[in-house]
C-alpha positions in Angstrom: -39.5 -4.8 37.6 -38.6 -0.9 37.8 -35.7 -1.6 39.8 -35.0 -4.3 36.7 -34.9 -1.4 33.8 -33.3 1.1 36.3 -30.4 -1.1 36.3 -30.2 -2.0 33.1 -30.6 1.9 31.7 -27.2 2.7 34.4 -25.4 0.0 33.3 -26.3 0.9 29.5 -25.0 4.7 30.6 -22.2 3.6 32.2 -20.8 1.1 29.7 -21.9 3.3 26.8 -19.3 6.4 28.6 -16.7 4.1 29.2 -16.6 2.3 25.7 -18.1 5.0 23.8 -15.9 8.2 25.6 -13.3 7.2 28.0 -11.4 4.1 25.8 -11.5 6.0 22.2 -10.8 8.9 24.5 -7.1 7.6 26.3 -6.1 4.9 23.4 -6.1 8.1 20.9 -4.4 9.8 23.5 -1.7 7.1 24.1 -1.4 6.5 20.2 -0.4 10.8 19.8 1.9 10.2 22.4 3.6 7.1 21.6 3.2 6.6 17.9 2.1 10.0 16.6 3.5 9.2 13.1 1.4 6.3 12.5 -1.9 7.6 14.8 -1.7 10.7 12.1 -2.2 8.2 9.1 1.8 7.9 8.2 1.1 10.9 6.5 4.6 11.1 3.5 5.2 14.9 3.6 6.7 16.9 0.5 7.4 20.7 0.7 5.0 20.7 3.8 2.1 18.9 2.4 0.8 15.2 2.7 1.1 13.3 -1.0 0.1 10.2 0.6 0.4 7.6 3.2 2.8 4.5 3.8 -0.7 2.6 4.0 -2.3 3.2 1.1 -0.8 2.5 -2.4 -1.1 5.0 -5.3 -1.5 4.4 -8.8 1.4 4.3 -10.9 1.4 3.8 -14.9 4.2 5.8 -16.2 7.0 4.0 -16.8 9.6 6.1 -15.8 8.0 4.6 -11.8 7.8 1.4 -10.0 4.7 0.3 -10.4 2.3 -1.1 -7.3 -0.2 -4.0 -7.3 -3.2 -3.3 -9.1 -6.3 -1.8 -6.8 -9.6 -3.8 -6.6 -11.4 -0.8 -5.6 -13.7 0.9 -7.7 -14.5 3.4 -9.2 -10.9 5.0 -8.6 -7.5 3.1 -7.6 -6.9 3.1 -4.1 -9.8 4.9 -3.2 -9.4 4.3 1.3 -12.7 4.8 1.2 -14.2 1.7 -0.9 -11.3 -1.0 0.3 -12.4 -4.3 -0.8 -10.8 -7.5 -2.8 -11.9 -8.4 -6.1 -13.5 -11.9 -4.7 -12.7 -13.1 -8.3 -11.8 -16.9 -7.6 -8.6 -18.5 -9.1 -11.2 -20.5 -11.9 -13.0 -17.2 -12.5 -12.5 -15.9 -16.7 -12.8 -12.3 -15.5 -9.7 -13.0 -13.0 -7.8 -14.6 -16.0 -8.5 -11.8 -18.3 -7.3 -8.9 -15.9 -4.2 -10.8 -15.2 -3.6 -11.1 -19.0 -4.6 -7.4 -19.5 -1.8 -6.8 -16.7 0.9 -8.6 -18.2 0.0 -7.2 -21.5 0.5 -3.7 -20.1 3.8 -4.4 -18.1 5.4 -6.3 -21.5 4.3 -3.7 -23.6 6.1 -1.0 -20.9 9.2 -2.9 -21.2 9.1 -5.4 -24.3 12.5 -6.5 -24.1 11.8 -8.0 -20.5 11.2 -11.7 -20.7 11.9 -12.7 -17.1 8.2 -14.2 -15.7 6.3 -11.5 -14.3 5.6 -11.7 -10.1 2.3 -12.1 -9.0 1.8 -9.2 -6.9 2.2 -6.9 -10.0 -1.4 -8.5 -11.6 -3.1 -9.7 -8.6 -4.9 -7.1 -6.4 -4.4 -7.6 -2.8 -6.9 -9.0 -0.1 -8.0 -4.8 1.0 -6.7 -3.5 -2.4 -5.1 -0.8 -0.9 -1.5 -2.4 -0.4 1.2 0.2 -0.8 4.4 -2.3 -1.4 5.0 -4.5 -3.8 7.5 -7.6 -3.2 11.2 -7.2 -4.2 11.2 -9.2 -7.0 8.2 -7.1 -8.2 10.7 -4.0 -8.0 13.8 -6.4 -9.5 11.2 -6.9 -12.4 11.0 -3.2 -13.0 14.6 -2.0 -12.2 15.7 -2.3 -16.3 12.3 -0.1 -17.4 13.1 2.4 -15.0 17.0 2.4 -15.3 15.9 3.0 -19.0 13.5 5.3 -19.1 14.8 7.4 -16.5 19.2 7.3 -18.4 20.2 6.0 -14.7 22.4 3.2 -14.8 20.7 -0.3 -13.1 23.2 0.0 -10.8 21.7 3.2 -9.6 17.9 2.2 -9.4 19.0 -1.0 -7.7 21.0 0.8 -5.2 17.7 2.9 -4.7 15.8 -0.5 -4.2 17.8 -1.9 -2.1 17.7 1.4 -0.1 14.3 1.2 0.3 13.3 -3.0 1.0 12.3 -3.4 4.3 12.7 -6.7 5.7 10.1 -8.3 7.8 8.4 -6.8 10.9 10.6 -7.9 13.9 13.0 -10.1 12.1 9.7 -12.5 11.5 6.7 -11.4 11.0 5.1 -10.7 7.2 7.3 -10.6 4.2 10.5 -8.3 2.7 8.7 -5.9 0.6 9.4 -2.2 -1.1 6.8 1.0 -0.5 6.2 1.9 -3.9 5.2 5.7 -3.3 8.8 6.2 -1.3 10.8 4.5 -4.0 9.0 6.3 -6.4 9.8 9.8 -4.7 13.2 8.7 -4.0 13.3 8.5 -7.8 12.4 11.9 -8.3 14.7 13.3 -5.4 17.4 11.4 -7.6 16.4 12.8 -11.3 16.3 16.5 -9.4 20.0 16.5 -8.5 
């Protein structure tokens, strides 16, 4: 029976230093090496320091920006730390009336707007977190912005196309537009 434990306690050592130390240990190491952008968070830099991430959206209301999908985290948007969906079903009132609240905000941004509004601008996304938005979320926007900002739509949708990525390998996931870079690209733009 000793023998029993003693093996069980060296297998428990052994498998707790080679999942627990070694693994974490050389995939963290082959992740610096390889993909240190992306092991570091894909960290967007600006004079030097971090703003944000190209994982994790930020929340935008002013109009003169794109705006993301709405955050289901609580109690702050986009909060990394509290990533969840809303669970509100499709039948749920509470769903309905956020979605309404949404499209109240984004008509009432851009009133003269009457093309139908995407669904990724008033639906959170499954982790609530999502940093791009679809391009026809941005083609919804690009008038507000042009607008707000005296650029010509030309302009904003030269910036929009600049910044759609298409999907991951030619196939995987859908086209879609990081909110946060657009944005900045935005700014770099009113600057000059």
């Amino acid at each position: 029976m000793s023998r029993l434990i003693r093996n069980a306690v060296s297998m428990l050592v052994v498998m707790t230093v080679i999942t627990g130390l070694v693994y974490p240990l050389v995939a963290t190491g082959v992740a610096q090496v390889l993909f240190p952008h992306q092991a570091n968070g894909s960290l967007i830099m600006r004079d030097g320091k971090p703003i944000g991430s190209e994982l994790i959206g930020q929340s935008f209301d002013d109009p003169k920006y794109f705006w993301g999908r709405p955050s289901a985290t609580t109690p702050q948007p986009y909060n990394g730390t509290a990533s969840n969906g809303s669970n509100l079903g499709p039948t749920n009132p509470a769903l309905r009336d956020a979605v309404q609240q949404r499209i109240d905000a984004l008509r009432k941004a851009d009133p003269g707007n009457t093309a139908p509004v995407p669904a990724d601008l008033v639906t959170a996304s499954g982790s609530g977190l999502d940093p791009d938005i679809s391009p026809a979320a941005a083609q919804y926007q690009i008038a507000r912005v042009a607008r707000v900002r005296n650029l010509s739509v030309d302009q904003v949708q030269q910036l929009v196309a600049q910044y759609t990525q298409g999907r991951q390998l030619g196939l995987l996931g859908e086209p879609r537009v990081n909110v946060l870079e657009l944005n900045l690209a935005l700014d770099k733009l009113a600057a000059r």
